[in-house]
N, C-alpha and C positions, 0 to 999 in steps of 0.2 A: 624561310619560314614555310613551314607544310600546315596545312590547312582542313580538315574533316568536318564536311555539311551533316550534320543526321536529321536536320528538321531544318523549317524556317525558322526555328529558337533556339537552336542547340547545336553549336558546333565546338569541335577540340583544335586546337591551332601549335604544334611544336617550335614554342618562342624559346632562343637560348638552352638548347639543352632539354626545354621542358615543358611538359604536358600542362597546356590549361584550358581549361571550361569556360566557357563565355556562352551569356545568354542573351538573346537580342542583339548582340554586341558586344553586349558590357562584359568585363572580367569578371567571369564568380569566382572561381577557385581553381590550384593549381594542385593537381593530381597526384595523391599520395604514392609510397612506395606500392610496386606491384605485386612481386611476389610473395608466396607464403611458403611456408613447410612442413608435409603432412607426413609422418613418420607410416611407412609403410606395414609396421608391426598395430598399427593403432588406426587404419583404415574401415574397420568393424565400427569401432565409435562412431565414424560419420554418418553411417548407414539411417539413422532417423531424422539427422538434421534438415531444416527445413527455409535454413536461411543464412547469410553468411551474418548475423548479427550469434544466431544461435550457435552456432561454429567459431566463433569469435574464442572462447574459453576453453577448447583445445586445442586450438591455433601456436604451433610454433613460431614465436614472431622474431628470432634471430638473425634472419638472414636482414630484416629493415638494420641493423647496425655493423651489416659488412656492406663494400662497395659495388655499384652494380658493375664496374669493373671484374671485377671476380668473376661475374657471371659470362660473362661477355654479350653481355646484350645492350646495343644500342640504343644513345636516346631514341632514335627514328623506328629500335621495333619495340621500344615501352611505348613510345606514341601510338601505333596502329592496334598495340593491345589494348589501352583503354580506348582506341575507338570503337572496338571491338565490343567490346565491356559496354558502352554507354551502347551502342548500335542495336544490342540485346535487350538490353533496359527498355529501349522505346519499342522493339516490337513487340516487346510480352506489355504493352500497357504499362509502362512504369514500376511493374511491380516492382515493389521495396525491397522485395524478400532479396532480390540480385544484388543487391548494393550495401555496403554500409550504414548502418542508419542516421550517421552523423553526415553523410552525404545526400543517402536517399529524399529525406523529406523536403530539407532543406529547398535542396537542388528543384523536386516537386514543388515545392509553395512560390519557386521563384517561375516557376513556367506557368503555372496558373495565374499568379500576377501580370506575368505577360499579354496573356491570351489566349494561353495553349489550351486549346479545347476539349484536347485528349487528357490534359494533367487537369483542367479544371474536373472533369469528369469523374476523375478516380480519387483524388485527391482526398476529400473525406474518409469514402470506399477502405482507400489503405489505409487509413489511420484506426478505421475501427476492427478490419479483419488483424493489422498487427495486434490490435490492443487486445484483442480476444482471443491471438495464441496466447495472453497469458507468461511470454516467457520475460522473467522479470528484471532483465536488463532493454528491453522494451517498452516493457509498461513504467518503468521510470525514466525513462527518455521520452517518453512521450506527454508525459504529466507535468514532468520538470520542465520541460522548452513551450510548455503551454499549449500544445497542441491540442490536448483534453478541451481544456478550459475555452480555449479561442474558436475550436472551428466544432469539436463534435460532441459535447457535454448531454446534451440534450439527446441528443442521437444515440448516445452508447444506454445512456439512462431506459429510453424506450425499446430498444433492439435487446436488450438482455433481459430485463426486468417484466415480469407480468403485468399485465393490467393495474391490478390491485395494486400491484405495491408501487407501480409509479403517482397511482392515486395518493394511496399513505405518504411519499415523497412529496407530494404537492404539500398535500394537508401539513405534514409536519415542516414545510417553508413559510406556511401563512403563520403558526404556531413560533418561530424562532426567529420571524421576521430579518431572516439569514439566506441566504444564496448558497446553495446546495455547493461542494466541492469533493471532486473524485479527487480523493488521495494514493498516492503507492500504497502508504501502508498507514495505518491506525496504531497512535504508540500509545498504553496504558497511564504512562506515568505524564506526558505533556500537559500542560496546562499553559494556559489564554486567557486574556485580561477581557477581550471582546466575543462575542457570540458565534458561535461555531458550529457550523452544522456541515458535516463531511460524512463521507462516505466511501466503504472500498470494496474492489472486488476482487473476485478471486475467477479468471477467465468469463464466467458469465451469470456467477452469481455475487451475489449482494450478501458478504460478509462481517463488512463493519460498516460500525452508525456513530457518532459521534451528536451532540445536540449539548455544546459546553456552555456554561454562561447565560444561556437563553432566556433564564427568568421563570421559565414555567411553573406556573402555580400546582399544573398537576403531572403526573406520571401520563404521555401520552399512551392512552391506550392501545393505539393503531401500532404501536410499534410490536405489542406483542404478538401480531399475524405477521411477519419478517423471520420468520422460520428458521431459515439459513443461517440468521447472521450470529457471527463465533464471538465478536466483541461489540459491545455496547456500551456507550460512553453519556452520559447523563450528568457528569458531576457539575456542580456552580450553578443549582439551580434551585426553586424553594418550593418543593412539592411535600406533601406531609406523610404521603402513604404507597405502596407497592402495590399493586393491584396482584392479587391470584392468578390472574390469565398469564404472569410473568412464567409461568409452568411451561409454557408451551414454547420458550426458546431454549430449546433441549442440545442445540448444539453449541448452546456461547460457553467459551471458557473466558474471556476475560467482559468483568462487571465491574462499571464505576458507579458509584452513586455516592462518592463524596460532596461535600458541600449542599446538602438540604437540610429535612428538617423532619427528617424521620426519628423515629421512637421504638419502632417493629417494624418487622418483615413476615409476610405470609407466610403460612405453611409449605403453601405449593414452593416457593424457593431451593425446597429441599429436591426436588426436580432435576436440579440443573448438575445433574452429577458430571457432566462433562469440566463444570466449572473449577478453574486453576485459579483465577487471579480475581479477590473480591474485595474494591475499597470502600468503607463505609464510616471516614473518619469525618468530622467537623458535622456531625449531626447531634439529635437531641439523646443517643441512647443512655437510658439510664437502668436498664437490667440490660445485660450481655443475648443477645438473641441466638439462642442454645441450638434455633434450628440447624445455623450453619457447620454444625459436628457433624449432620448427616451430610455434606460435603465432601466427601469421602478421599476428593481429587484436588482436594485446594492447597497449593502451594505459599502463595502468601495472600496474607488477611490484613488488612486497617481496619482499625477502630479508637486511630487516633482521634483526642480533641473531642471525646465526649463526656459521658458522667458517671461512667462503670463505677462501680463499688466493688463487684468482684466479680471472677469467672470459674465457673462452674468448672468441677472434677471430668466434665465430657468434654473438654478441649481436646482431651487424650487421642479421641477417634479420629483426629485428622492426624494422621498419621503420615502422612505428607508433607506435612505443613513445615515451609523451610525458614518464612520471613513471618512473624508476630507483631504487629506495630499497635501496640496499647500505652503510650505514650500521651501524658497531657488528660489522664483521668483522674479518677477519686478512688482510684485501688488502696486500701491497705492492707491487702496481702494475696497472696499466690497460692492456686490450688497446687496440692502438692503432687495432681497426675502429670503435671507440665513435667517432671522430671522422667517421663516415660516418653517423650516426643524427640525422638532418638534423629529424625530428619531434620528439625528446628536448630536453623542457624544463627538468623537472628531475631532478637528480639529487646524490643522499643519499650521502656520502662520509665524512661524519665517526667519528672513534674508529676510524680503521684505520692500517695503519701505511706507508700508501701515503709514497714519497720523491720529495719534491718538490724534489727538487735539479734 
């Protein structure tokens, strides 16, 4: 058996043929394959890479299902190349960026349990400098193994987010009586029986909000100084009105405000020309709110499950418009510019009392 010290926590030991990791003692893990292969026509590609997680997706990984035989390289010098490998790791401070990330942290969170004073140190550090490249086989690895959530939730909230809006963030936790969660990503269509208030970002801004279920009597105001944020999510909740300030989220493209207890929407809505995706089904509307034909960029629209009687010959200007869901109203009959809406693929009619004679 060969044996490699790198700390008083960290050594590799060559048992049977094979490289493994022992920390304090104990067995962590036994040492993946080693090599890779980088096709020398495709060496340009790696020139901005910044980590072997981000190199991961142009990685030739064929040679792990031929034998290290082939290569001729022995177990005894795969062993001194991952000591090699780890050897480095500890004098750059742990950085992650050298490792794997299904190694790196890991292997980190076990040495700071230890004692390691060096990985207690950074430990955080690298969770939020990886989270803040942003690149998003990262940032879901980091969210998904709980790392967000357990050790630096709080931290990434304040280190990216201004003043204000972590203020807003508070206020809108006392409001939803919910615990903030960083998500990978914010999805339009999900829906939750329980109260939800999430959030995403996009490197180090704050691009989605979610606030589902919450109960809220009103449209929180504060949300519409959140500038940045592209989606907003609101819906399962029984507020009766839109506030006009809604003008000033100039960059959202997707809006939920399904399930309240709206009637109208502001003028200023018509603002949101960025906006693609707008549901506004299980409310009280009983005229069709004409403002959203100035919408110019909406893809698809709900207005399921409310009390339309008809829609207006202006549907025509969304000319975008690929999903139509007017399903579950008091329609008897169809303007006949919908037959100009050359993008619309589908569209939701049922349970109305439209006459198809």
């Amino acid at each position: 058996m060969k044996e490699f010290q790198i700390n008083e926590f960290l050594k590799l030991r060559l048992e049977n043929g094979k490289t493994n990791i022992y920390i304090k003692d104990k067995l962590f893990r036994h040492c993946k394959f080693l090599l890779i292969y980088i096709d020398e026509n495709n060496i340009e590609n790696f020139e901005d890479i910044m980590s072997i997680d981000e190199a991961e997706r142009l990685l030739d990984q064929s040679l792990e299902e031929r034998a290290l035989e082939e290569f001729e390289i022995l177990p005894e010098e795969e062993f001194w190349a991952h000591c090699s490998n780890l050897q480095a790791w500890y004098e750059f401070n742990y950085d992650t960026r050298l490792l794997h990330r299904t190694l790196a942290f890991p292997m980190l969170k076990a040495l700071t349990d230890v004692g390691d004073q060096v990985a207690k140190a950074v430990f955080e550090e690298e969770i939020v400098k990886r989270f803040e490249s942003g690149h998003p086989i990262i940032v879901r690895y980091l969210i998904g193994n709980g790392y967000v959530r357990k050790y630096v939730k709080e931290k990434l909230i304040e280190t990216f987010l201004e003043n204000e809006e972590v203020l807003i963030l508070n206020k809108l936790q006392i409001l939803s009586k919910a615990e903030v969660k960083i998500e990978e990503e914010l999805w339009f269509d999900n829906q939750y029986g329980n109260p939800q208030f999430a959030i995403e970002f996009e490197k180090n801004k704050l691009i989605g909000l979610e606030l589902r279920h919450c109960h809220l009597t009103r449209f929180p105001l504060e949300i519409t100084r959140l500038t940045s944020l592209r989606k907003l999510y609101l819906d399962e909740n029984v507020f009766l009105y839109v506030p006009k300030e809604i003008g000033q989220l100039k960059n959202l493209r997707e809006l939920n405000l399904s399930g309240n207890q709206l009637e109208t929407l502001p003028r200023e809505i018509s603002s949101l020309k960025s906006l693609e995706l707008l549901y506004l089904g299980v409310n009280n509307f009983k005229i069709f709110p004409e403002i959203v034909t100035e919408l110019f960029n909406l893809k698809r629209l709900g207005l399921s499950i409310n009390k339309l009687t008809c829609i207006p010959e202006s549907i025509k200007k969304l000319k975008n418009l690929e999903v139509l869901a007017l399903n579950n109203n008091h329609l008897t009959r169809l303007p006949k510019s919908i037959k100009e809406m050359k993008s619309l693929k589908v569209l939701a009619l049922e349970n109305n009392k439209l006459d198809c004679s």
